[in-house]
Backbone as JSON, one array per atom type, in Angstrom:
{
  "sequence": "XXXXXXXXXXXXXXXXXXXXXXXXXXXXXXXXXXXXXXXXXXXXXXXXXX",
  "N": [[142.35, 51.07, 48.39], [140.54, 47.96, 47.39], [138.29, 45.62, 48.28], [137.31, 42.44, 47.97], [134.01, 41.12, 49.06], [132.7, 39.07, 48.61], [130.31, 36.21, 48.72], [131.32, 35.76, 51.47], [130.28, 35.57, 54.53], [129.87, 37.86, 57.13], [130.17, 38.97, 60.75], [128.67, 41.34, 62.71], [129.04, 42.38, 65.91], [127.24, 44.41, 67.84], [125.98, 46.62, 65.9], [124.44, 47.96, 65.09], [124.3, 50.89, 65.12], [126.48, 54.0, 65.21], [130.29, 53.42, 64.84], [130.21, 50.31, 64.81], [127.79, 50.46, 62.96], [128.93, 51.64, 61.16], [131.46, 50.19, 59.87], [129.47, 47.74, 59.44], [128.42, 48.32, 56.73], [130.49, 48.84, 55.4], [131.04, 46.66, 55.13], [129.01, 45.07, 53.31], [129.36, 47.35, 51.34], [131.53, 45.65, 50.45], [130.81, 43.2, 49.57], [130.07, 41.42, 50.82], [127.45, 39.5, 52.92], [125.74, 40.49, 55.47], [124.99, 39.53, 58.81], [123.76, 41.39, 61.34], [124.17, 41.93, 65.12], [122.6, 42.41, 67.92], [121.39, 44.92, 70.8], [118.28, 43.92, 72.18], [115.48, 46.32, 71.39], [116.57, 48.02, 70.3], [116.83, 49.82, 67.44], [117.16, 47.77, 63.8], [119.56, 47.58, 61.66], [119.25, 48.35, 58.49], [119.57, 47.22, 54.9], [121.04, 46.56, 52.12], [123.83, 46.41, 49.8], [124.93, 49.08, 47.69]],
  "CA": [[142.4, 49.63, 48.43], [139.7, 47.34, 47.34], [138.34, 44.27, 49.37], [136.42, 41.81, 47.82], [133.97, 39.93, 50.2], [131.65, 38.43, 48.07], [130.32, 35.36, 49.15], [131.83, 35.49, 52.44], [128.85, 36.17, 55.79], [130.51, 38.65, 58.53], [128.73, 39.07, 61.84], [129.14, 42.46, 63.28], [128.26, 42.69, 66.92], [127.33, 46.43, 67.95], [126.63, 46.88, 64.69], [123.17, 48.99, 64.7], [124.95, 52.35, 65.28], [128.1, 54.4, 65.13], [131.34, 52.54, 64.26], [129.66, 49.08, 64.23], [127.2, 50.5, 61.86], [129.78, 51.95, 59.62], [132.08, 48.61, 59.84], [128.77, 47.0, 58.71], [127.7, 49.32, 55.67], [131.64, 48.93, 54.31], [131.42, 44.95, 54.44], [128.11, 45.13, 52.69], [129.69, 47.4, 50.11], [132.35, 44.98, 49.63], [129.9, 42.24, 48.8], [129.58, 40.14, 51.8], [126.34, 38.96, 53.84], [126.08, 40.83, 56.64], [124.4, 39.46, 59.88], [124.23, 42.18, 62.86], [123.9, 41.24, 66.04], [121.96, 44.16, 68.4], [120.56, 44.7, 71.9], [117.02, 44.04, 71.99], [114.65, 47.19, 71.85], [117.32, 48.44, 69.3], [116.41, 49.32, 65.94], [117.96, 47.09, 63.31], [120.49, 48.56, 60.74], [118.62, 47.33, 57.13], [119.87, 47.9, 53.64], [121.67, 46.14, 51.52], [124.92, 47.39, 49.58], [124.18, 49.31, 46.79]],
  "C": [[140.98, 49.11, 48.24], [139.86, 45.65, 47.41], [136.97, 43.69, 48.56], [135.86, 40.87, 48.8], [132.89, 38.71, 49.4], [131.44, 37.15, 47.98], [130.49, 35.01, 50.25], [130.28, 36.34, 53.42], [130.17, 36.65, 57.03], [129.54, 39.21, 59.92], [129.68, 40.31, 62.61], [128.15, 42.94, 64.97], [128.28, 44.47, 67.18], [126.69, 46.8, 66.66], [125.37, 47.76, 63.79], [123.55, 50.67, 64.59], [126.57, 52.9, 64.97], [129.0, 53.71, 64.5], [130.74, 51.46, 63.62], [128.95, 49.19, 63.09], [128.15, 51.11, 60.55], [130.57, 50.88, 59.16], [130.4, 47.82, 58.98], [128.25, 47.34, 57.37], [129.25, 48.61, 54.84], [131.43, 47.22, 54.03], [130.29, 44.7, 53.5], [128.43, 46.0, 51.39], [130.91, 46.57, 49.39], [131.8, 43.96, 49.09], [129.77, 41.18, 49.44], [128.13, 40.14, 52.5], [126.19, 39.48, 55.09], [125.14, 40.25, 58.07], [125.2, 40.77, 60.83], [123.62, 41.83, 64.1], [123.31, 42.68, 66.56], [121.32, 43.91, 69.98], [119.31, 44.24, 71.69], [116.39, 45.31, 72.46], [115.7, 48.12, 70.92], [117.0, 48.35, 68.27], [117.36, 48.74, 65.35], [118.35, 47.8, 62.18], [119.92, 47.11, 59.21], [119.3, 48.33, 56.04], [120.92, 46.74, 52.67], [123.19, 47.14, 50.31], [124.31, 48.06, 48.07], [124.91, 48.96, 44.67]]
}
């Protein structure tokens, strides 16, 4: 199945690690905007889709 998000901003709390970070990697390859939300003192999950 393919999900177009393109255009659309998704905010993924959790979203520096594990699940959250994989949930945030797939909306970024579908072509949405990703804001992640994160503890502080947490590194931040960077990249854009490719």
């Amino acid at each position: 199945m393919t999900i177009d998000l393109a255009g659309r901003i998704v905010l993924v709390t959790g979203g520096t690690r594990g699940v959250g970070a994989g949930i945030a990697r797939t909306f970024m390859q579908a072509g949405a905007t990703v804001e992640v939300q994160y503890a502080p003192g947490v590194e931040m999950l960077r990249g854009t889709a490719p």
